[in-house]
mmCIF file of the N, C-alpha and C atoms, coordinates in Angstrom:
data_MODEL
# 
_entry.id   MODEL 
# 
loop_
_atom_site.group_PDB 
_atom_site.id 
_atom_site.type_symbol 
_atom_site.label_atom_id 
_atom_site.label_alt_id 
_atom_site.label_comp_id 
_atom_site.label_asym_id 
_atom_site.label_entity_id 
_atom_site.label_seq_id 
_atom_site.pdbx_PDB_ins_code 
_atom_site.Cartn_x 
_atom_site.Cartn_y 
_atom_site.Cartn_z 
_atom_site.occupancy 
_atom_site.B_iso_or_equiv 
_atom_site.pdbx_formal_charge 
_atom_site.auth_seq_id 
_atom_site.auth_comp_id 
_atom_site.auth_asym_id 
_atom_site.auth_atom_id 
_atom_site.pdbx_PDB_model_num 
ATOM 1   N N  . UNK A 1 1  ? 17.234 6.434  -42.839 1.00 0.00 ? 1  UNK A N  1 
ATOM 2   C CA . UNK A 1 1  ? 17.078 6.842  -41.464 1.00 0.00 ? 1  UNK A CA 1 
ATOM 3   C C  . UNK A 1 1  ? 17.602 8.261  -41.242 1.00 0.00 ? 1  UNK A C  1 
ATOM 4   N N  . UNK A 1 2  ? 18.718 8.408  -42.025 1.00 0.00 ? 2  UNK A N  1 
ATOM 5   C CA . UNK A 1 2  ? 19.061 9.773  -41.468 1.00 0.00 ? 2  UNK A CA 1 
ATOM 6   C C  . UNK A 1 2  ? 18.306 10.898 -42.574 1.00 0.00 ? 2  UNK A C  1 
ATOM 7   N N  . UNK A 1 3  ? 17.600 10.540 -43.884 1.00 0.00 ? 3  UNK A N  1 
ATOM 8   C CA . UNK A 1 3  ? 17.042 11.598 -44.213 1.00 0.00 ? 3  UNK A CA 1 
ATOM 9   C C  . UNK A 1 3  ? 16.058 11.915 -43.226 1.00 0.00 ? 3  UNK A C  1 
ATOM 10  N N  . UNK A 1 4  ? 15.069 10.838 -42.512 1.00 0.00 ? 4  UNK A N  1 
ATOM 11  C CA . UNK A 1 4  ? 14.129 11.301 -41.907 1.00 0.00 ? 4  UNK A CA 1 
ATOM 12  C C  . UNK A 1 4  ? 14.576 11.857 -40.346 1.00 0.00 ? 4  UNK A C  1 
ATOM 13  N N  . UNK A 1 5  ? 15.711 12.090 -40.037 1.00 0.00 ? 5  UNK A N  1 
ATOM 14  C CA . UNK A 1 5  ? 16.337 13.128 -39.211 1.00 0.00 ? 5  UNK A CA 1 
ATOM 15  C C  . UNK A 1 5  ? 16.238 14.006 -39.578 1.00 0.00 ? 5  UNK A C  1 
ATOM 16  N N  . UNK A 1 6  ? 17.031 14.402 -40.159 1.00 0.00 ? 6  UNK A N  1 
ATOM 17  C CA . UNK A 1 6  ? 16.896 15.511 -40.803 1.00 0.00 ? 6  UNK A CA 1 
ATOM 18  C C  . UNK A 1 6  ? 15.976 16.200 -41.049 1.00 0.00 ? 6  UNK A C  1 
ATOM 19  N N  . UNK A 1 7  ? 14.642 15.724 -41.469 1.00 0.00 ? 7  UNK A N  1 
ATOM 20  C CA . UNK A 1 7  ? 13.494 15.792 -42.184 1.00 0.00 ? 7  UNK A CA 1 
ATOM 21  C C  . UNK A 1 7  ? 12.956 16.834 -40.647 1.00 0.00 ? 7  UNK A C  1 
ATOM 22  N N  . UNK A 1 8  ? 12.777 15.626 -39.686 1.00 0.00 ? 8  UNK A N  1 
ATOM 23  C CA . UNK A 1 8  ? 12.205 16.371 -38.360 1.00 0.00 ? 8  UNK A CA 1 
ATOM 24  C C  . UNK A 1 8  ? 12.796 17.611 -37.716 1.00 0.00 ? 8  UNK A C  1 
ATOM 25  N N  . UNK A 1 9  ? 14.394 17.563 -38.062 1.00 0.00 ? 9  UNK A N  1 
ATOM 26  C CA . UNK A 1 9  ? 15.060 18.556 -36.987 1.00 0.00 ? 9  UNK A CA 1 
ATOM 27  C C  . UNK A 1 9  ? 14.360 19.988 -38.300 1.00 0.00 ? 9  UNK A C  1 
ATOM 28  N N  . UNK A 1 10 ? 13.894 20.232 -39.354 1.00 0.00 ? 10 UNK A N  1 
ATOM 29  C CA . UNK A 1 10 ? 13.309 20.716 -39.952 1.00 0.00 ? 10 UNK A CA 1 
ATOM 30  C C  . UNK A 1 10 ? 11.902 21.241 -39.687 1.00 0.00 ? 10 UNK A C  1 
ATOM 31  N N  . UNK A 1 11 ? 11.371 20.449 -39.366 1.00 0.00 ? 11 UNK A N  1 
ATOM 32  C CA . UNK A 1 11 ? 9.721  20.627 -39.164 1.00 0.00 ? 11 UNK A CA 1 
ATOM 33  C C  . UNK A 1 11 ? 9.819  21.419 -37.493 1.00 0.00 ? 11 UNK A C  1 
ATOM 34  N N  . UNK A 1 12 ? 10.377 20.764 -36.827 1.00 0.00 ? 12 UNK A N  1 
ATOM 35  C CA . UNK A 1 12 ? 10.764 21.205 -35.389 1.00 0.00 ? 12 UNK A CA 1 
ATOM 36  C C  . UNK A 1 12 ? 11.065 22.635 -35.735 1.00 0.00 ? 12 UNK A C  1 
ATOM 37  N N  . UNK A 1 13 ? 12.259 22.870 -36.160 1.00 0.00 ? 13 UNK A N  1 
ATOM 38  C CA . UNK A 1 13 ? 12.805 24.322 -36.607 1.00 0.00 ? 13 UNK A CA 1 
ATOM 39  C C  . UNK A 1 13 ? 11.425 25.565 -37.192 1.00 0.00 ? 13 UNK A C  1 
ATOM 40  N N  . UNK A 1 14 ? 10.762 24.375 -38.029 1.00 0.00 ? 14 UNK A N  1 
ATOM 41  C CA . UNK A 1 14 ? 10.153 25.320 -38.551 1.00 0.00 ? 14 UNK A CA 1 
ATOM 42  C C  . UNK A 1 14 ? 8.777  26.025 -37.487 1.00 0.00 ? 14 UNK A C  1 
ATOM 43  N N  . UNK A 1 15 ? 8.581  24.303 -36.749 1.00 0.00 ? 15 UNK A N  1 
ATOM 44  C CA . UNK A 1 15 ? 7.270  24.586 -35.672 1.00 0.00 ? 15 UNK A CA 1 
ATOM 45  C C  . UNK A 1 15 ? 7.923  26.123 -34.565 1.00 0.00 ? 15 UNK A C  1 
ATOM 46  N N  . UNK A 1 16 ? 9.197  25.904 -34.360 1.00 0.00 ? 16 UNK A N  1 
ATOM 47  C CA . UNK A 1 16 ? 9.730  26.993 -33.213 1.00 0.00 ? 16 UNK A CA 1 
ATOM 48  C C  . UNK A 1 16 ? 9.600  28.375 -33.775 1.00 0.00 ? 16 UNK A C  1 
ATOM 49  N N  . UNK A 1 17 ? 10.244 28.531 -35.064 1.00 0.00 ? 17 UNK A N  1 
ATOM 50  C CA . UNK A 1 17 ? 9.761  30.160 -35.894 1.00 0.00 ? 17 UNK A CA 1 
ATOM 51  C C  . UNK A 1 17 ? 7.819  30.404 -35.724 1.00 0.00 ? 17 UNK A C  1 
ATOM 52  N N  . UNK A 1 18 ? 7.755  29.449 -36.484 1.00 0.00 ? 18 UNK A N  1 
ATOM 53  C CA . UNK A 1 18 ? 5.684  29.496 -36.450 1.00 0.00 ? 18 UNK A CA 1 
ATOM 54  C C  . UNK A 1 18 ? 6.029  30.748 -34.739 1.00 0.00 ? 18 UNK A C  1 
ATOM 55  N N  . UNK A 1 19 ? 6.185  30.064 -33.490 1.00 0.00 ? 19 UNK A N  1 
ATOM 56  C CA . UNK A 1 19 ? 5.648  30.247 -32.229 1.00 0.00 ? 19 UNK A CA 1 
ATOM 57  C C  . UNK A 1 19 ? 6.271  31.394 -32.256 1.00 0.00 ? 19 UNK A C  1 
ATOM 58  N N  . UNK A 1 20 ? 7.444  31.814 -32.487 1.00 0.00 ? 20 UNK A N  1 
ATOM 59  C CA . UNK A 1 20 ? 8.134  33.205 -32.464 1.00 0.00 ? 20 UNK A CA 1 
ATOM 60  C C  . UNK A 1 20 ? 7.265  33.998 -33.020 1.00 0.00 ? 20 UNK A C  1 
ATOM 61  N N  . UNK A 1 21 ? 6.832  33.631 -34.879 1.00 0.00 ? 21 UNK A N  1 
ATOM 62  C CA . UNK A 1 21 ? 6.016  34.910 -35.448 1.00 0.00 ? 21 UNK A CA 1 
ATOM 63  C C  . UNK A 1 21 ? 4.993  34.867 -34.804 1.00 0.00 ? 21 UNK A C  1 
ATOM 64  N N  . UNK A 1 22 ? 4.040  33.934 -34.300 1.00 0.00 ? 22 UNK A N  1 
ATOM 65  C CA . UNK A 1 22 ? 2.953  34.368 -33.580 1.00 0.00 ? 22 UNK A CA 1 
ATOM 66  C C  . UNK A 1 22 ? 2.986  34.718 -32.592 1.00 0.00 ? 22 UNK A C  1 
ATOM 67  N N  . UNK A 1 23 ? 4.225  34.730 -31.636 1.00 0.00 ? 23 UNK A N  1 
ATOM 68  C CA . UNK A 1 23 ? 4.605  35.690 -30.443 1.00 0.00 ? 23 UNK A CA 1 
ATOM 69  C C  . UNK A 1 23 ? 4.473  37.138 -31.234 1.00 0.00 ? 23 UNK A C  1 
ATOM 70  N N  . UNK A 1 24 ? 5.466  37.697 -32.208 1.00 0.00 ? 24 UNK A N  1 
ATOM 71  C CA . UNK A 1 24 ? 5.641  38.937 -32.203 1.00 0.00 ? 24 UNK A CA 1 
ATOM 72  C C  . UNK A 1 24 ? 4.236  39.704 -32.733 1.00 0.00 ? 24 UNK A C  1 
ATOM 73  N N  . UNK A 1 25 ? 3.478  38.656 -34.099 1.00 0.00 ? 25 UNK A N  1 
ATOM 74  C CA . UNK A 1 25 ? 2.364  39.234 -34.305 1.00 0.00 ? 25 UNK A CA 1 
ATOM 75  C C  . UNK A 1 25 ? 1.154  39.514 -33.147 1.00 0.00 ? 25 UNK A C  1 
ATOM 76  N N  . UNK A 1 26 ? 1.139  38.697 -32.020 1.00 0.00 ? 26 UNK A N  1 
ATOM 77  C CA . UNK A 1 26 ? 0.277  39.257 -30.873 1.00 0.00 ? 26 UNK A CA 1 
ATOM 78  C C  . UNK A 1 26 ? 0.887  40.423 -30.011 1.00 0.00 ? 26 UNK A C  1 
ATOM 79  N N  . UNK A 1 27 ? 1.905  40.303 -30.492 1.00 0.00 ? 27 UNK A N  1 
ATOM 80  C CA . UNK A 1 27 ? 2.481  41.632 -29.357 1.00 0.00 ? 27 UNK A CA 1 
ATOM 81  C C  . UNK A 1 27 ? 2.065  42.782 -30.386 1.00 0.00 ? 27 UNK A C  1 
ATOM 82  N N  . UNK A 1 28 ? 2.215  43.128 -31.386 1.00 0.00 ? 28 UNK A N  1 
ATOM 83  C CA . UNK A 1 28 ? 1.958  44.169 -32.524 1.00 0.00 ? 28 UNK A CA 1 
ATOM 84  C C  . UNK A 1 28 ? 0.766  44.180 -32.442 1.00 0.00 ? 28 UNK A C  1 
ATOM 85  N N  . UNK A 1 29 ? -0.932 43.232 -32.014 1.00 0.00 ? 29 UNK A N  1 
ATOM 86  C CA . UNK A 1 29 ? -1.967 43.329 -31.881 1.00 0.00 ? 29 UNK A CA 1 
ATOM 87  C C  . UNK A 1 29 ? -2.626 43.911 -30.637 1.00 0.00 ? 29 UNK A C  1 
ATOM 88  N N  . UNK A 1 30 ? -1.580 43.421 -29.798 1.00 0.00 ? 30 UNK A N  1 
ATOM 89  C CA . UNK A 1 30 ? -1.644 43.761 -28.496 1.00 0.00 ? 30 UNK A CA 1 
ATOM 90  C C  . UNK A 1 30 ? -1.743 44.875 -28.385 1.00 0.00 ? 30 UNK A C  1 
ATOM 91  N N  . UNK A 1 31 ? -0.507 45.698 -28.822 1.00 0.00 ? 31 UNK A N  1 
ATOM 92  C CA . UNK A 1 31 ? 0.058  46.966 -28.506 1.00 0.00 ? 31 UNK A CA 1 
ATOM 93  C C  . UNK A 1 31 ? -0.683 47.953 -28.963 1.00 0.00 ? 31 UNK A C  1 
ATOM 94  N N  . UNK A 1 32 ? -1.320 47.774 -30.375 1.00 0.00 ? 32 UNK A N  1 
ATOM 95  C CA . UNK A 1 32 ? -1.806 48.347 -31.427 1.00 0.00 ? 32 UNK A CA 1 
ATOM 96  C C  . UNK A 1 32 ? -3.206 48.377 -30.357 1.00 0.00 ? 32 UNK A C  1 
ATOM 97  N N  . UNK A 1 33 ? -3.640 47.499 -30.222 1.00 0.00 ? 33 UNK A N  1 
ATOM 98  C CA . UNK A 1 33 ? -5.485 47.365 -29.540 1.00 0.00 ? 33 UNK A CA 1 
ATOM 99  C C  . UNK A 1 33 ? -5.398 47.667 -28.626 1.00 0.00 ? 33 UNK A C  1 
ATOM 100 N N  . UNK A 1 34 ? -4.253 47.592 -27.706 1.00 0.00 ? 34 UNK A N  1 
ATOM 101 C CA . UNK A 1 34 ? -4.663 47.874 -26.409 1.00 0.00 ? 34 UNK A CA 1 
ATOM 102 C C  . UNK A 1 34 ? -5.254 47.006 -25.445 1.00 0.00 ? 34 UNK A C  1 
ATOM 103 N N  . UNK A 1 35 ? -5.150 45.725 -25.886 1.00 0.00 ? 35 UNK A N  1 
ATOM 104 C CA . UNK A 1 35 ? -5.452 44.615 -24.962 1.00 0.00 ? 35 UNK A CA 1 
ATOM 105 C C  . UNK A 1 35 ? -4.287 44.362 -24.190 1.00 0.00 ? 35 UNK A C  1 
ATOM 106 N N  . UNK A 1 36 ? -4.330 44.195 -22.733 1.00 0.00 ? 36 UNK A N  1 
ATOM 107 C CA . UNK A 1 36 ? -2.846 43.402 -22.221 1.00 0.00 ? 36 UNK A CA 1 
ATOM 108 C C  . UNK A 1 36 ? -3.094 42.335 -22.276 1.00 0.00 ? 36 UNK A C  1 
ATOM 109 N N  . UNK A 1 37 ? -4.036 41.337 -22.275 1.00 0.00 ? 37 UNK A N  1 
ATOM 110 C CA . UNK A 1 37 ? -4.019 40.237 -22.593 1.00 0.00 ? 37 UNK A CA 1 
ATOM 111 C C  . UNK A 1 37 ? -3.082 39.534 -23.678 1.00 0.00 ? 37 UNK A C  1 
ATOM 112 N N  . UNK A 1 38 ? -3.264 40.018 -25.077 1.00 0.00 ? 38 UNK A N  1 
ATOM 113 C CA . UNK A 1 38 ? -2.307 39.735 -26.051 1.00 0.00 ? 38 UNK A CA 1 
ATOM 114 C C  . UNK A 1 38 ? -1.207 39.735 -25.815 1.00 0.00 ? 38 UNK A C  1 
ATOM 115 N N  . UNK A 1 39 ? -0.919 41.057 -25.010 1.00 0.00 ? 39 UNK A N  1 
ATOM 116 C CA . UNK A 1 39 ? 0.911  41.603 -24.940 1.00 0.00 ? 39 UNK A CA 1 
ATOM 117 C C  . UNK A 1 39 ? 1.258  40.510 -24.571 1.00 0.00 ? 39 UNK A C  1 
ATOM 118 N N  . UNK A 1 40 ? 0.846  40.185 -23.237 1.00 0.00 ? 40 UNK A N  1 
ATOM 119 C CA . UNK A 1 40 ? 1.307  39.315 -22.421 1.00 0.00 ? 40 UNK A CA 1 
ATOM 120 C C  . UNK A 1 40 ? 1.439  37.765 -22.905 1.00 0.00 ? 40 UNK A C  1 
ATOM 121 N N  . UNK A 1 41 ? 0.378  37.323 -23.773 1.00 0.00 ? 41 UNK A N  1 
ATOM 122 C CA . UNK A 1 41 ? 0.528  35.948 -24.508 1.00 0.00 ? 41 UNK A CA 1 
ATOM 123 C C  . UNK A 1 41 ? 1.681  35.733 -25.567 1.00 0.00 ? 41 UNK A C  1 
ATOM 124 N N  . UNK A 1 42 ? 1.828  36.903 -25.637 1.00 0.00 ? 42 UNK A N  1 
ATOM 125 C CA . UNK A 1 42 ? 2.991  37.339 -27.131 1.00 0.00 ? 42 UNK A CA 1 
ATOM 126 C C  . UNK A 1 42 ? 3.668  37.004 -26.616 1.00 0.00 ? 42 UNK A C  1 
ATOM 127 N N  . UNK A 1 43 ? 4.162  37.957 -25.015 1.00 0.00 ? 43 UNK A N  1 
ATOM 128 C CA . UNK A 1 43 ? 5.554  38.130 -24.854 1.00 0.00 ? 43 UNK A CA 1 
ATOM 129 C C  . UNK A 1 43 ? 5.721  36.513 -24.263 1.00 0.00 ? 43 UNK A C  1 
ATOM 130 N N  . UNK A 1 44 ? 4.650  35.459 -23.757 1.00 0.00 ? 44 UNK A N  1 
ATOM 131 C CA . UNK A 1 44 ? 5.313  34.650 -23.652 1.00 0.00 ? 44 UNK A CA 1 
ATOM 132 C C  . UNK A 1 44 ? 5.804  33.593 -24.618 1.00 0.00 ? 44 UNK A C  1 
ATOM 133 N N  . UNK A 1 45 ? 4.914  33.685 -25.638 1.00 0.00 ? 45 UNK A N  1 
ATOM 134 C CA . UNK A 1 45 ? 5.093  32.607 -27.176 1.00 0.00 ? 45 UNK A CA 1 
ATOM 135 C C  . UNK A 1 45 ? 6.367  33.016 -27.291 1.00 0.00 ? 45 UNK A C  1 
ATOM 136 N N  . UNK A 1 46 ? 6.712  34.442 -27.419 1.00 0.00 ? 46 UNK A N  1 
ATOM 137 C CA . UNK A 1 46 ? 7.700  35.003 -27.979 1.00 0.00 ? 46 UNK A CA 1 
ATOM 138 C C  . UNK A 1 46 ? 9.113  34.020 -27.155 1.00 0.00 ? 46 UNK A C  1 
ATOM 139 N N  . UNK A 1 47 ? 9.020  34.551 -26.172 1.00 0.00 ? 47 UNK A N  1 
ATOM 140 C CA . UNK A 1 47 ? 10.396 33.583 -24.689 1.00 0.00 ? 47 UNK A CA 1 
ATOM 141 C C  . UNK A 1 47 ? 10.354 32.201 -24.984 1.00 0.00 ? 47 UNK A C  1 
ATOM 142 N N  . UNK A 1 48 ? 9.084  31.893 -25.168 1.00 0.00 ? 48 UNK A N  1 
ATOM 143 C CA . UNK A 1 48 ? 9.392  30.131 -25.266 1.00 0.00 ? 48 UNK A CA 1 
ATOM 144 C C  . UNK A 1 48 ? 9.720  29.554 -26.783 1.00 0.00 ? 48 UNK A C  1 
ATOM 145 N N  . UNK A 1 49 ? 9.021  30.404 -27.827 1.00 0.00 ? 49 UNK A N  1 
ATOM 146 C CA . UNK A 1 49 ? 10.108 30.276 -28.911 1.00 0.00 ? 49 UNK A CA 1 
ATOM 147 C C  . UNK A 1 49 ? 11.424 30.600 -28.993 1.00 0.00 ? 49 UNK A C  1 
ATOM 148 N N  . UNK A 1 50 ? 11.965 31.413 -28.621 1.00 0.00 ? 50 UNK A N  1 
ATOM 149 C CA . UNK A 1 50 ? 13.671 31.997 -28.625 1.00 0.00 ? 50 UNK A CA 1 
ATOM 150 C C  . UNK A 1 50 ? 13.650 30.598 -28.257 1.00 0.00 ? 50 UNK A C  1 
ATOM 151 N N  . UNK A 1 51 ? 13.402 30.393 -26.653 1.00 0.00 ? 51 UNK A N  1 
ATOM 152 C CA . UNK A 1 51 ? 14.243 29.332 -25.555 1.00 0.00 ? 51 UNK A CA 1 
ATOM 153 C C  . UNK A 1 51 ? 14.621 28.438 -26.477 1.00 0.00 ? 51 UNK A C  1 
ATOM 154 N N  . UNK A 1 52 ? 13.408 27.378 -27.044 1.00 0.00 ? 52 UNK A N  1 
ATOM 155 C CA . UNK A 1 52 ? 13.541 26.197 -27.722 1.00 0.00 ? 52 UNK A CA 1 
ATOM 156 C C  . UNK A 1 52 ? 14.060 26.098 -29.706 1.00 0.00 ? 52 UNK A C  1 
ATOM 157 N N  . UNK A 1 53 ? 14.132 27.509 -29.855 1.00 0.00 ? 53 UNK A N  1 
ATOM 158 C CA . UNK A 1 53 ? 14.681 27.364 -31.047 1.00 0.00 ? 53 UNK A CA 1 
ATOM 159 C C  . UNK A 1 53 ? 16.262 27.551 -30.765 1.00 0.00 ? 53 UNK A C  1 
ATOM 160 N N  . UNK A 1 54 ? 16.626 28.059 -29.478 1.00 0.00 ? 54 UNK A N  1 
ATOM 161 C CA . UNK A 1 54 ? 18.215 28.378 -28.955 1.00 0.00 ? 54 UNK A CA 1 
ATOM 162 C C  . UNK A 1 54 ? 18.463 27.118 -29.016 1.00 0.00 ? 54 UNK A C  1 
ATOM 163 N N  . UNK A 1 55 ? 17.913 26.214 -27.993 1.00 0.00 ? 55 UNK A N  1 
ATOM 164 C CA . UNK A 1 55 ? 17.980 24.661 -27.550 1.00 0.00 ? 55 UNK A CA 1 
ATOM 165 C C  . UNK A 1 55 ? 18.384 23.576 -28.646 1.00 0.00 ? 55 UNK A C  1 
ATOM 166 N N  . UNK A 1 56 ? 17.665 23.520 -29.455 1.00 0.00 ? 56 UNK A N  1 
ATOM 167 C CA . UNK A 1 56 ? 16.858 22.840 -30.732 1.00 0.00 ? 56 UNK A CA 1 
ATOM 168 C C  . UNK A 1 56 ? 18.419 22.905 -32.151 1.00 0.00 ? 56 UNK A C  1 
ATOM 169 N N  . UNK A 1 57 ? 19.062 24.512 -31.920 1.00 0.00 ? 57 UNK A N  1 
ATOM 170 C CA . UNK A 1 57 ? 20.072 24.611 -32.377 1.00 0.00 ? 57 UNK A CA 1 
ATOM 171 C C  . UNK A 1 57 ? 21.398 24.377 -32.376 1.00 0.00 ? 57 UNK A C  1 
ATOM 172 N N  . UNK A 1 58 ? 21.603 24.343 -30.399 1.00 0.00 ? 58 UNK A N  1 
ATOM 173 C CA . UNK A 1 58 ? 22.638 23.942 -29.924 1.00 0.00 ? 58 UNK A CA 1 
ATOM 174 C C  . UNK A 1 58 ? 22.554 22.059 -29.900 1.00 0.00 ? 58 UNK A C  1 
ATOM 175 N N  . UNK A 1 59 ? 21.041 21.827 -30.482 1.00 0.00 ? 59 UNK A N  1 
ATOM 176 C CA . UNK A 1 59 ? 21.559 20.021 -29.927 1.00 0.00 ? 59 UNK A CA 1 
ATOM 177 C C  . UNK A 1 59 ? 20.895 19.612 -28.745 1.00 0.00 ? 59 UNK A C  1 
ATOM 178 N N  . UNK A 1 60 ? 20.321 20.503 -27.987 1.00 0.00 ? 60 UNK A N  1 
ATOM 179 C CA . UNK A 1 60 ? 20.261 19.908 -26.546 1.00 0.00 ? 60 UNK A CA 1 
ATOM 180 C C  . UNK A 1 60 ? 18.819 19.324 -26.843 1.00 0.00 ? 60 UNK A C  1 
ATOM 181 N N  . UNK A 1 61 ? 18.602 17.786 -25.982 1.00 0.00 ? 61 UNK A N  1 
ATOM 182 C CA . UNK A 1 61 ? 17.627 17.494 -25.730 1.00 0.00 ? 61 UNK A CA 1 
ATOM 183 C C  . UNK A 1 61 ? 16.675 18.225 -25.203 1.00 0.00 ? 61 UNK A C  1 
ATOM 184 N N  . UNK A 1 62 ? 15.383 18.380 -25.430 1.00 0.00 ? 62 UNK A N  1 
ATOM 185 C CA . UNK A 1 62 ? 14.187 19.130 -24.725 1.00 0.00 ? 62 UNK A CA 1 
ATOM 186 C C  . UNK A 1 62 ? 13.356 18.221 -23.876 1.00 0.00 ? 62 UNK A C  1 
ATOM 187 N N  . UNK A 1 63 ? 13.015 18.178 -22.624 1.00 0.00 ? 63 UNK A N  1 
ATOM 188 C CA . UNK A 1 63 ? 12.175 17.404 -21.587 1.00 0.00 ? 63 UNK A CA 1 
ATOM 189 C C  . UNK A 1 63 ? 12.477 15.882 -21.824 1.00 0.00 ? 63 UNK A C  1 
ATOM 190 N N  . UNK A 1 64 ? 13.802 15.869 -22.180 1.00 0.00 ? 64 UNK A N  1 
ATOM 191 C CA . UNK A 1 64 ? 13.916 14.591 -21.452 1.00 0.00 ? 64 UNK A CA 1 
ATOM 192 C C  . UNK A 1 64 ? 13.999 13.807 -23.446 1.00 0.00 ? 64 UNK A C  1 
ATOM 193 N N  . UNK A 1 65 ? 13.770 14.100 -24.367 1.00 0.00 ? 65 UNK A N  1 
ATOM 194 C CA . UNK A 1 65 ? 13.883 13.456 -25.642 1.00 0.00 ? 65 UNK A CA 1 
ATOM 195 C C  . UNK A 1 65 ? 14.385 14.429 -26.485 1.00 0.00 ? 65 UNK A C  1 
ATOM 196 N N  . UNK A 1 66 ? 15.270 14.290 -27.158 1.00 0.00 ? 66 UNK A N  1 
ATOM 197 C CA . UNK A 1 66 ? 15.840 14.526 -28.491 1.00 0.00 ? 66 UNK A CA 1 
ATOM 198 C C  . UNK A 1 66 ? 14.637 15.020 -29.616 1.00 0.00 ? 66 UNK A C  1 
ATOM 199 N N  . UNK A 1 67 ? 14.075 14.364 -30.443 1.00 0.00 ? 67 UNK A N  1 
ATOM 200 C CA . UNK A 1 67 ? 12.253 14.485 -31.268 1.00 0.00 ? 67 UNK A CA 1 
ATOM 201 C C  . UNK A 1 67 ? 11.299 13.943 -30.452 1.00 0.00 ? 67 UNK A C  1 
ATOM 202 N N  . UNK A 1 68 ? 9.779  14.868 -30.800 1.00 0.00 ? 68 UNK A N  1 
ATOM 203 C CA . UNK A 1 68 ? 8.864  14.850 -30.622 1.00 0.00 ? 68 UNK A CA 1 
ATOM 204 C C  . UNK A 1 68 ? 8.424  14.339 -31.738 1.00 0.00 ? 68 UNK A C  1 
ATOM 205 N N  . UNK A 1 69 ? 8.313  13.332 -31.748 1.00 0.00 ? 69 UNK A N  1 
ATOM 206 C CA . UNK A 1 69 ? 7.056  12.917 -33.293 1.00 0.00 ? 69 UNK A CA 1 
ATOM 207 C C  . UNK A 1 69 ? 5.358  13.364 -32.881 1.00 0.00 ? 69 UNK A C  1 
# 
């Protein structure tokens, strides 16, 4: 039981980086092309990855559950 804790607080960790790099890589596409569309999708992937990889680190439950399976 507790490897497969572990296992998730892993995959979780890893799903929150994924959303960060694809925040920063749309902002670098953004910026580069000249779309604000991108910037703006970046900069929010970007905020809501920090938020929940901050969260996710300190322990705190997210919306109400601990894992998302």
């Amino acid at each position: 039981m507790r490897l497969e804790a572990g296992v998730s607080a892993r995959v979780n960790a890893l799903k929150e980086l994924v959303m960060i790099i694809l925040g920063v890589i749309l902002l670098i596409i953004g910026f580069v092309v000249n779309i604000p569309i991108l910037w703006t999708i970046g900069v929010v992937l970007l905020v809501i990855g920090i938020i929940l990889y901050a969260l996710g680190a300190a322990g705190h439950a997210i919306g109400g559950r601990r894992h998302y399976y």
